[in-house]
N, C-alpha and C positions, 0 to 999 in steps of 0.2 A: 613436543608442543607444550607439555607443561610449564615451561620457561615463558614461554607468551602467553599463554592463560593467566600466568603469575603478573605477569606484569601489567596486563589489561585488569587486572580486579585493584591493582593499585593503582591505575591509573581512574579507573573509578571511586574509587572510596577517597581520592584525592579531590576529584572533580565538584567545582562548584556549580555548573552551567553543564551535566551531561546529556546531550543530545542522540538518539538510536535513530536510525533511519530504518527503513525495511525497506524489501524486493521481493518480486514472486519466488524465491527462493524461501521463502517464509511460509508463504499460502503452501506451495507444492507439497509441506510434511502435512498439511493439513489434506490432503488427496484434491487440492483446486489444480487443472490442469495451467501449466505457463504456456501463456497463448504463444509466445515466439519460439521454445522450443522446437526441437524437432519431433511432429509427432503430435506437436500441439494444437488448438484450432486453425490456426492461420494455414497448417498444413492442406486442412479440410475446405478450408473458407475462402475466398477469396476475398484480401482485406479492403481494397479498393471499394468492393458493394457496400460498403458501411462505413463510408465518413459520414462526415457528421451533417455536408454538404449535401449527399444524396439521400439523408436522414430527413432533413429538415425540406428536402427540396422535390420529393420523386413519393409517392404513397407506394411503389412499389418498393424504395428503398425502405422503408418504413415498415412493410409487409417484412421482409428479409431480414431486416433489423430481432423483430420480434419474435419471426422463428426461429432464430438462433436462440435469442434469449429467452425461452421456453423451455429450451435444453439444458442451458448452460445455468440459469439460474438458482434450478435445485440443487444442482452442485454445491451452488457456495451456499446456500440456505442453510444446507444440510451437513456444511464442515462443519468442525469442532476444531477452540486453539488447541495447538500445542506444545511442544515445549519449549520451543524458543516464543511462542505468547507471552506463559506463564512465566520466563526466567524476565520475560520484559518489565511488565505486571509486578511479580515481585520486586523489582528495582525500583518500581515505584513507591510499594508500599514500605521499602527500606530510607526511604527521600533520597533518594540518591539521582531519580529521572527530573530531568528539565522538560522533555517533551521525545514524544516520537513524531518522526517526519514518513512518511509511508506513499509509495507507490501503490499498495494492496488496496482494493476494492472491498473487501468482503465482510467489514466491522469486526473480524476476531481481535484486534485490540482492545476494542471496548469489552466486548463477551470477555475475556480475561480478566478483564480489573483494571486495565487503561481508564482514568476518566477521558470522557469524549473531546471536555477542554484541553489535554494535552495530546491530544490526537489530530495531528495534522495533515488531512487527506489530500494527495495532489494529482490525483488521479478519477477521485469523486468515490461516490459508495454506491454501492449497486441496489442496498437494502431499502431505499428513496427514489423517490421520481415526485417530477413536475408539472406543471403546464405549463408550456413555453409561451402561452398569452395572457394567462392570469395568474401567473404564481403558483396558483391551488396545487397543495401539497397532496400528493399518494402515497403508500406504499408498496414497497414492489411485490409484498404479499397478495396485497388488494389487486393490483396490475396483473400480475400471474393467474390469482384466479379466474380473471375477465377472459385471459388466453388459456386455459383449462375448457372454458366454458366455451369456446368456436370463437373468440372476438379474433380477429385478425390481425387488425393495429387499433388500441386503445387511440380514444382519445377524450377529452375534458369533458364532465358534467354538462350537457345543457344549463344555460343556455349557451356558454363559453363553446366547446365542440373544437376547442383549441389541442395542438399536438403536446403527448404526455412525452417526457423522456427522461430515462436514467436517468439520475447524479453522476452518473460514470461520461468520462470525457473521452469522446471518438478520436477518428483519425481526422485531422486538420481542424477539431476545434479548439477554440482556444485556454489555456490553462486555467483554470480558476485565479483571479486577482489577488482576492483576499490572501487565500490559503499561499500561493507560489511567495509573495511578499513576506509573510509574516514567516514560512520557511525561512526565505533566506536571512530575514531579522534573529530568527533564532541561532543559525547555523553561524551567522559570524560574530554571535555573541559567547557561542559554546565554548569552553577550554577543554572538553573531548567532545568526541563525534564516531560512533560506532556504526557502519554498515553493518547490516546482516542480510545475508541472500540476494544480494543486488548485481548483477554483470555491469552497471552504470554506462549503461550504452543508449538510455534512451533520457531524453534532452526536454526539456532543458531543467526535469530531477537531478538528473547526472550532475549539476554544475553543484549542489548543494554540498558534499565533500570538499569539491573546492576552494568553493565560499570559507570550510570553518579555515581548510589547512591556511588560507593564506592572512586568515585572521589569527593565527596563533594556535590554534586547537592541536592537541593531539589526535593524528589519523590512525584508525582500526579499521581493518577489512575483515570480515567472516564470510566467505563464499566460495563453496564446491570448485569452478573454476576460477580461474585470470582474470583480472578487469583491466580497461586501461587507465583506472586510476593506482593502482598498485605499485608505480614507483612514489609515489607522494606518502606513500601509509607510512604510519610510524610503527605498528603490527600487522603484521599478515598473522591471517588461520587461517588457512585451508582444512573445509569441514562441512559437515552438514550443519544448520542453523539451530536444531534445536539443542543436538549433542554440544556443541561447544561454547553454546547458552548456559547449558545446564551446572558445565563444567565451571564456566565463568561466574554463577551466580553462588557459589556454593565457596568459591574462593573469596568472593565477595562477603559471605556471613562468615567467614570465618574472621576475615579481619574485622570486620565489626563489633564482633562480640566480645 
């Protein structure tokens, strides 16, 4: 694997426009469970009770909505990045990152050293919520407490009494506009483009590797198993995410210096 580590730090330290993307292969070193796994929530949960349809549509869905995320929330409260964050992080503060494109929820990009502008969430951040009548912004620290305290399903300040919800985007809602756009603005402007921890099976993030290969970019894969983007990569590493960060970031200072 040394030969691809090698060549991926020069294909960065090359790079004018380098683009990282992330997958819950990234959260998981941070102990966040990956909901599609086996084993994972979806094992427990059934995903159907929680679009975004029966969210917005059903106070019972809304009730179940919450309970779950009662649970699941401390979870990621209570992660810490690590070392595929910091190997990220560092690439930034080397100038070497153009942006990260991210599937994860959980803001450990920015806790790292990401600035938040070059954080591009396409899945939403779990650490915000809203009101889907008036805008009025929460946090989901604030939100949590409420469900600490017996509240069942939040919802808006009087006099508004409008429904709160994640930043994080359900089953059948729709992608965030800004953020999906300005993704794929970036991705087929990149002349590299790194996955880390991504299986790219889910849609339409998955299309953003795409985007850069058929714009030119050099393709890198880093993920435990297969994807079905994996004949288009210009590297494969098979590995865990933060180890072969680590490895890469370090080969990186070295030609730097």
């Amino acid at each position: 694997m040394a030969a691809e580590v090698e060549r991926v730090a020069e294909l960065i330290c090359g790079a004018q426009r380098l683009v990282v993307f992330t997958g819950a292969g990234v959260s998981t070193e941070s102990g966040i469970p990956d909901f599609r796994s086996p084993g994972g929530i979806w094992d427990r949960f059934n995903p159907d009770e929680f679009t975004y349809q029966h969210f917005v549509g059903s106070v019972e869905g809304r009730r179940k909505y919450w309970e779950l995320g009662r649970h699941v929330y401390p979870v990621i409260r209570n992660a810490e990045p690590n070392a595929a964050h910091y190997a990220i992080a560092d690439l930034h503060r080397l100038g070497c990152l153009d942006c990260v494109i991210t599937q994860n929820i959980d803001n450990l990009h920015q806790r790292a050293g990401v600035p938040s502008e070059k954080v591009i969430e396409l899945h939403g951040n779990a650490t915000r919520a809203r009101c889907l009548s008036c805008g009025c912004a929460y946090t989901r620290d604030e939100v949590h407490e409420w469900l600490e305290r017996g509240v069942e399903i939040p919802m808006c300040d009087p006099p508004c009494g409008g429904i709160i919800k994640p930043h994080t985007i359900l089953f059948g809602e729709a992608m965030p506009e800004q953020e999906t756009l300005e993704a794929e603005r970036r991705a087929r402007r990149s002349d590299v483009f790194v996955v880390v921890g991504s299986s790219l099976v889910v849609y339409p993030a998955a299309m953003m590797p795409l985007y850069a290969k058929e714009a030119g970019a050099a393709l890198v894969i880093i993920n435990l198993s297969e994807t079905p983007h994996d004949p288009y990569a210009d590297v494969l590493l098979p590995g865990k995410a933060g180890s072969v960060m680590e490895q890469i970031l370090e080969r990186v200072r070295q030609r730097l210096a």
